[in-house]
Structures are given as structure tokens and as C-alpha cells.
N, C-alpha and C positions, 0 to 999 in steps of 0.2 A: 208721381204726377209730373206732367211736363208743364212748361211754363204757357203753353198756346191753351191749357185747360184750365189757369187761373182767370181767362178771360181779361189780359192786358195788351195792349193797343199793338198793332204792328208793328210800327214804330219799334217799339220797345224789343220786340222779338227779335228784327234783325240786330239792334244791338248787342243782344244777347248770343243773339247767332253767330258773330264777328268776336265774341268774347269765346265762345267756344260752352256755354252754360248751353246745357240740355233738360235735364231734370229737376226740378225745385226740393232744396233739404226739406225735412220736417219743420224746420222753425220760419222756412218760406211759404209752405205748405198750409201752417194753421196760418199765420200771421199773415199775410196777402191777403185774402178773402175778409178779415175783419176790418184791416187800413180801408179799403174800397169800401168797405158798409160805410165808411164813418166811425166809425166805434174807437172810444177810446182804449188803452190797452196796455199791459204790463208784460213786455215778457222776458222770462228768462230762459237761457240757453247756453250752453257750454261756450268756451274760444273756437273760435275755428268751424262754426255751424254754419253761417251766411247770414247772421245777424244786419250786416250792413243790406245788403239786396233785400231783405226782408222788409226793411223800412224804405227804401229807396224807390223799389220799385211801383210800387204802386201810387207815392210821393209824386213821382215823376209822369206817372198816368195820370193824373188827377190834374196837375197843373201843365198838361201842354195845350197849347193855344189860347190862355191866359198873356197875354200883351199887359204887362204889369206896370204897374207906374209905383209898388210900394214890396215891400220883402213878402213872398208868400207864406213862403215855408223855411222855420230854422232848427238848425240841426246844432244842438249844445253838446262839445266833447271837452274831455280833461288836458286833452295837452295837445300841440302844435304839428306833433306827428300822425298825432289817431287825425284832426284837421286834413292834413294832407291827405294822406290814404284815401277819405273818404271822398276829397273832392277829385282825386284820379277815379277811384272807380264811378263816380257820377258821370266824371266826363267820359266813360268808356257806354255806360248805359243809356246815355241819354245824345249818343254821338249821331243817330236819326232822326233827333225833335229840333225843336225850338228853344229847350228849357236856357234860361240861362241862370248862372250860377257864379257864386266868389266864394272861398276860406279867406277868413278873417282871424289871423292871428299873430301875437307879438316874436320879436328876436327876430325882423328885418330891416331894410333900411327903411329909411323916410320918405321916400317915392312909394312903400308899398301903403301904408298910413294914408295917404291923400289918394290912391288906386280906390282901395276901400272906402274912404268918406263917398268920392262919388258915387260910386256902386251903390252905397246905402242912401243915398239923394234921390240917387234914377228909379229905384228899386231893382229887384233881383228874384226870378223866381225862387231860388233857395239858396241861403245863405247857411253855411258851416262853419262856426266859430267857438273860440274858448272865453268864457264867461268874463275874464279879466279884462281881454282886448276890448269883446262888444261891448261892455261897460263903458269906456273911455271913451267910444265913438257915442251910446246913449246920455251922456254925460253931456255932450254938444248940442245935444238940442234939434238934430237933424236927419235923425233914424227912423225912415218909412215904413211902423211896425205893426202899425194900430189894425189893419186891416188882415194882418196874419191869420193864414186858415188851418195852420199845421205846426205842434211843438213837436220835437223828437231830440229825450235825453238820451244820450250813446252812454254807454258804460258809464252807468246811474252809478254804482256801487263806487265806484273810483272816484267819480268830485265828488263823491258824499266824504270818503274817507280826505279826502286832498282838502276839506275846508271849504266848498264849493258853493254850500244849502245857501247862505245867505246873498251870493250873490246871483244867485239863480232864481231866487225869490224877486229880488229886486229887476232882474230882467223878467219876470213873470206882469209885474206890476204894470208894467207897458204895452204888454200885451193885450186884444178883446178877451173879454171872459167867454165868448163863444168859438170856441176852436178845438180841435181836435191835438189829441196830445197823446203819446205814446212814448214808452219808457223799456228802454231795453238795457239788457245788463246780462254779465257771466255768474252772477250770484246772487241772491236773492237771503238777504240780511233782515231781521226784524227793522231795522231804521230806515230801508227802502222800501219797506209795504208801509210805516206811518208816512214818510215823506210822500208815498205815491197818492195818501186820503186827500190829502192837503190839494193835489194839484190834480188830478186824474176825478174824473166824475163817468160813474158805473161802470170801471171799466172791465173787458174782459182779460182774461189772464192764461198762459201762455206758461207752464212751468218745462224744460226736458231735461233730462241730467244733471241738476243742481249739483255745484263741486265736486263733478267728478271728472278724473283725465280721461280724454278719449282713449278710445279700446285700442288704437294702432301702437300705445304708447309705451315702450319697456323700461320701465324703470328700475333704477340701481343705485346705492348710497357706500361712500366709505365713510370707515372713520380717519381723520387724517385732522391734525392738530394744525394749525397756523403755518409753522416753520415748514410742513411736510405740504401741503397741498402747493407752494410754487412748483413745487419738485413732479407732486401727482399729474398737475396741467401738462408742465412738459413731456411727459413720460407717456400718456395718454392722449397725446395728438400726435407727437413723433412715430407711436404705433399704427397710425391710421394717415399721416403724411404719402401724398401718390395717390389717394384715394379719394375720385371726382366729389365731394361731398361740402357742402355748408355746415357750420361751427358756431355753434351762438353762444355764448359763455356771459352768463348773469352774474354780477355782483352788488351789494347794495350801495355802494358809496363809491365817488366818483375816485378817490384817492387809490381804492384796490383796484377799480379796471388800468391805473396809471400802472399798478405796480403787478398785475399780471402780465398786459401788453408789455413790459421789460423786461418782464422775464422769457416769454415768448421766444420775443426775441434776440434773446439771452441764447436761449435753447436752439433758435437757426428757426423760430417760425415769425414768419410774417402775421401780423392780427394789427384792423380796424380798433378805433374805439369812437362810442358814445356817449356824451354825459353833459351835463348842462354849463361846463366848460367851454364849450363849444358854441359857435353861433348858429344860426339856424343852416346855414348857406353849406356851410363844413357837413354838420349834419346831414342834409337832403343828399351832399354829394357821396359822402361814406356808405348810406343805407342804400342807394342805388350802383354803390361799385359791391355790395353784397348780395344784393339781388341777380347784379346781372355774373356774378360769380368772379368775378375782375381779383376781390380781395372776400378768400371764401373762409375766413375765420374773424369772427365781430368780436368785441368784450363791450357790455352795456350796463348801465344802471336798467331800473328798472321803468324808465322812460320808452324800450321798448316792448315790455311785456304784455301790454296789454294794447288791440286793436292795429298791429301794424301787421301786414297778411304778404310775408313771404313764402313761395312755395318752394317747396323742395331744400325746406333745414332739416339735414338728417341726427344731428347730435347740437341736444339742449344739456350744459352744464351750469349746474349751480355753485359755484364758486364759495358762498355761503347762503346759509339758509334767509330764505326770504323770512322779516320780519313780520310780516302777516300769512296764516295759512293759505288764505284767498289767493294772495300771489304768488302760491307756490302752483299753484293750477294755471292760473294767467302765462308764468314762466313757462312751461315745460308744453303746454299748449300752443308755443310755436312751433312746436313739431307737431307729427300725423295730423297734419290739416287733412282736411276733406277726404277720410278714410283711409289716407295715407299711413306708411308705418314710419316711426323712429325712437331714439331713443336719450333718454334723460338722466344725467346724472346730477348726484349732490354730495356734496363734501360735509361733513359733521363736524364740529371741534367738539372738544370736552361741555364747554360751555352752551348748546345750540343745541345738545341733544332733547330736550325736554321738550325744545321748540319743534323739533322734527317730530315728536314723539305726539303731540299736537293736529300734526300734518297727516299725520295716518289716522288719528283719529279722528279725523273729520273726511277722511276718503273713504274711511270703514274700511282700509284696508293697508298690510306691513309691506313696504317697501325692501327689497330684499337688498342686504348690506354684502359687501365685496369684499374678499382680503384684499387689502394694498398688496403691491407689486411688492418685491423683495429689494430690489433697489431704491425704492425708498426709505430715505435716513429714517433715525428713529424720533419718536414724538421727543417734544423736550414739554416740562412742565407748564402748565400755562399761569400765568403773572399771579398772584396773590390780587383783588382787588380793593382798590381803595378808599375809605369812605364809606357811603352808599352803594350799596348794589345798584347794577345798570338793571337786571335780570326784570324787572316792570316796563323796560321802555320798549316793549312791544307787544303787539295784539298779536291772540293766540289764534284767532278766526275764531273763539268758541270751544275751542277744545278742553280737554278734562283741566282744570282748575286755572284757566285761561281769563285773560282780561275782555270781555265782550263790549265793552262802551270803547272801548278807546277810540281884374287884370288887365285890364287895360281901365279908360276913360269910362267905359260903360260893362258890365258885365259881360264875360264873356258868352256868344251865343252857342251852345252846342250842336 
């Protein structure tokens, strides 16, 4: 279906024309048509579907030539990156209207803090913010919200898991109880259908691909203990070094992306990092020298695995297993975006495999394991642990005997 047959404004077409969108995905497809009824709505859809334009767009129909004097529509995400993303492609969709729009989020300086208060004085057709930040400015006593016609949670499942519910509630509290709200997510958890009773009133629901990696995506796992996977990264980029391609390299903790990027370039490669070490400013600049391909090997926490939409990352590595199943779909889901192919690897230690073992079983299907290269040294035994097992401090996503609880003065005009 093309988007001139969802019956959304011109306006919005030629944006999309200049964007180079042609065809609407499936989660565009169901989900447009109900935003426009009014209807409230739940959906779930893989990474990498068009989950963002799916809410955006018809957001953006609905409130042009609205001359606002208060916030119309707010868009709640988990972190300050998925924030940004979203408010660039707002400003690419909406670069024919009137809409205006501000992100709202912390880790900048104190001139951006007073951008915002205004903005949220004057009003703002839509506002995109992370729960913590808009708290602090609700707090003041001067957030034009009451009249709000539009909620929209981005990647529900993540500040539900981040600690999120109750301040989301609390920014709920401020809101009219007559608006329109819509909840989108890459998974679809039993605590995000009761959390959705709470806040969603009849809504319709929207399921495609629950936890599963798109079809473009090859995946492949060694086993390689601690001491051996510095040696694996170097070994397996060096092979594919001269080759025009993006490298996105996931680790869980901000201490191993420190100590892969040294060894990188240990090894004679250049690599990026991200991690909440950094300030926001470092950040924005890093991820747009990986985008435009300046610096085409990244190492990140997992601050980027969910909602940041670069094209053309040909090799996703997991460095180590994501502590939740869910994020292992989120990670490797930077690649074969939008029909695209690539491919994903994940390092196993002794200790991770139960957790990997987890990961298939919630994909309904076995990930095929690689001999290591031969140049790579041999495992050495891993530590006797001390005390208490760590082996509980993480969610299994559900798997077989797994833990299941755990800008300027006024808005800019587009």
C-alpha cells in the first residue's frame, strides 16, 4: 500500500517524497488507519519495522494548523538517543507543515534546560521526551499539558524494564483523562498488556512478529572464554578490514567496550565508543561520525540497541550475551533493517551458555555455533566463583527455567 492510499495530507507526502518512503510496512499499514479513527492502540512489531512513522505520521496529520498555545501531543522514550532519532525524523516528516516540535532530554548544558522551559510555557505541537527530564520541568509548575490530545509510549517494554512505570504514571496524572494514547514496543511481555489496562481504554491491538529476528539476519555464535574473545574481535575484523562496511560491536558494561576499543586498537583498528561515560554532545558526535561512515566500527553498551535506525550496519557482534533475551533481538536487530541482509555474531563464555540456551529458546530456534579460528589461544579456566552465585542476576526473557519478574526561545517551526 502506498502512503497517498492511507489518505494523509499532502503536506505529509511530499515529505515523505523528499525522504525517499514509498510504500507503507505492515505495521504502517494496520496502525495509520486506526491513529486517524481516534482509536486507542497497542502495538507490537519487530526492530527495524517503521514503528516510529507508524505513530508519527498520522500525529503529524492530525495536529497541522493547530496554532497551539499548550503541548498537543507527547511522545515518552527510555533514553536520550531513541529522543533524538525521533525528533530528526519528525523534523524530516513534518519539513512541509507547520508542526512545531522540541526533545526534551537531560546530559546537556544549562542553556538547553531554559530552551525547554520555554518551549513548554509557549506550547509545542509535540513534544518528545524521557520521563525523568519532563518530570523536573512538571515539577515547576509551568508545563502546558492539560489540554493534551495525544499519548504515545515508544518502546513500552524498555522503561517498563529501566524502572520507568511509576514515573510514567505520575506524568499520566497531569494529563486529561480524555485523549488518545497509543503504546508501541518490539515485545510484547505479560506486564505490558496489564500496564496497557491501566492506561489504554478499548484499545485496538496490532501483534507482527513477536521476538523474532528479521528474516535478512545470519546469525552465528562461538564459544570463546574471556581471555580468547580480545583475540576473536581482532581476528574477525582484521579479515574483513578494506571492506566498505559498518561494525557495531555490543557489550554490556561500559568497562568492556573500554577494553575492546584497546584492544582494537591494539590490533591496528580504529573503533568509536559509546557508554554513559560520555556526555551527551561526544555521544551525538560519535553516532553521526558512524552513520556517515567517517568512523565505521562502533563498541556500545546497550544504550544503542534499541530505537536508534542506522542504515547500512552490515555486522552486529555480541561481545557478550545480552543479559536479557529481549535484548538480544533489540541488538542484532541493528542489522537487515528494512528488508536488508546482515549478519550477527555472539561470543559464549562457559558461564553465558544457559543464558544463550534461553535465547533460542525464545526464538524457537538454534543459532548455529562456529569453530574458532585456529589462531586463537587456548581457553584458560574460568575463576572458581565467590560467595553467592551471580547466575540470578539476570532475566532470562521467559526461557526454560528462567527468571520472568525481574531550540531555540519558541519551538521550532517545521
Amino acid at each position: 500500500m502506498t502512503f497517498k492510499e492511507l489518505n494523509i495530507s499532502d503536506q505529509l507526502l511530499s515529505g515523505l517524497d523528499a525522504m525517499g518512503f514509498e510504500k507503507a510496512t505492515p505495521i504502517q499499514e494496520q496502525a495509520i488507519p486506526l491513529i486517524l479513527d481516534g482509536k486507542d492502540l497497542i502495538a507490537c512489531a519487530q526492530t527495524g519495522t517503521g514503528k516510529t512513522a507508524a505513530f508519527l505520521l498520522p500525529i503529524i496529520d492530525q495536529l497541522m494548523g493547530n496554532d497551539t498555545k499548550s503541548v498537543d501531543a507527547l511522545i515518552l522514550v527510555p533514553t536520550r538517543e531513541l529522543a533524538v532519532q525521533i525528533d530528526q525524523q519528525l523534523e524530516g516528516f513534518a519539513y512541509f507543515t507547520d508542526i512545531s516540535s522540541i526533545p526534551i532530554y537531560g546530559g546537556r548544558d544549562g542553556n538547553s534546560f531554559d530552551d525547554e522551559k520555554r518551549a513548554l510555557k509557549l506550547g509545542a505541537n509535540i513534544v518528545v521526551a524521557t520521563p525523568g527530564r519532563l518530570i523536573a520541568h512538571l515539577n515547576m509548575g509551568y508545563v502546558k499539558i492539560d489540554q493534551l490530545k495525544h499519548l504515545i509510549l515508544d518502546e513500552a517494554d524498555r522503561m517498563l524494564d529501566m524502572g520507568f512505570q511509576n514515573d510514567i504514571m505520575k506524568i499520566i496524572n497531569y494529563l486529561p483523562k480524555e485523549r488518545q494514547t497509543l503504546m508501541f514496543s518490539a515485545t510484547m511481555p505479560p506486564k505490558i498488556r496489564q500496564f496497557s489496562k491501566r492506561i489504554l481504554i478499548k484499545p485496538e491491538q496490532i501483534s507482527l512478529a513477536i521476538s523474532k529476528p528479521a528474516a535478512g539476519i545470519l546469525q552465528g555464535a562461538y564459544y570463546a572464554e574471556d581471555n580468547q574473545k580480545p583475540h576473536l574481535i581482532v581476528h574477525l575484523l582484521k579479515k574483513r578490514k578494506g571492506v566498505n562496511e559498518r561494525i557495531l560491536i555490543f557489550s554490556s558494561t561500559k568497562a568492556n567496550v573500554k577494553n575492546i576499543v584497546s584492544a582494537l586498537k591494539s590490533g591496528g583498528l580504529g573503533a568509536g565508543e559509546i557508554h554513559s561515560d560520555l556526555d551527551q554532545k561526544a555521544r551525538e558526535e560519535m553516532l553521526r561520525s558512524f552513520k556517515n561512515g567517517s568512523q565505521p566500527i562502533l563498541v556500545a553498551t546497550d544504550i544503542l540497541s534499541r530505537g536508534i535506525d542506522v542504515k547500512g550496519i552490515d555486522l552486529v557482534v555480541n561481545y557478550d550475551v545480552p543479559g536479557d533475551a529481549e535484548d538480544y533481538i533489540h541488538r542484532i536487530g541493528r542489522t537487515a533493517r528494512a528488508d536488508s541482509e546482515g549478519v550477527a555474531l555472539t561470543f559464549i563464555n562457559r558461564k553465558d551458555r544457559r543464558k544463550f540456551s534461553s535465547i533460542e529458546y525464545l526464538m524457537e530456534q538454534e543459532v548455529k555455533k562456529v569453530n574458532l579460528p585456529p589462531e586463537i589461544p587456548k581457553a584458560q579456566a574460568p575463576e572458581p566463583s565467590r560467595g553467592r552465585s551471580n547466575s540470578r542476576n539476570y532475566r532470562s526473557g521467559g526461557g526454560r527455567g528462567g527468571n520472568k519478574n525481574r531550540r531555540s526561545n519558541k519551538p521550532k517551526r517545521r
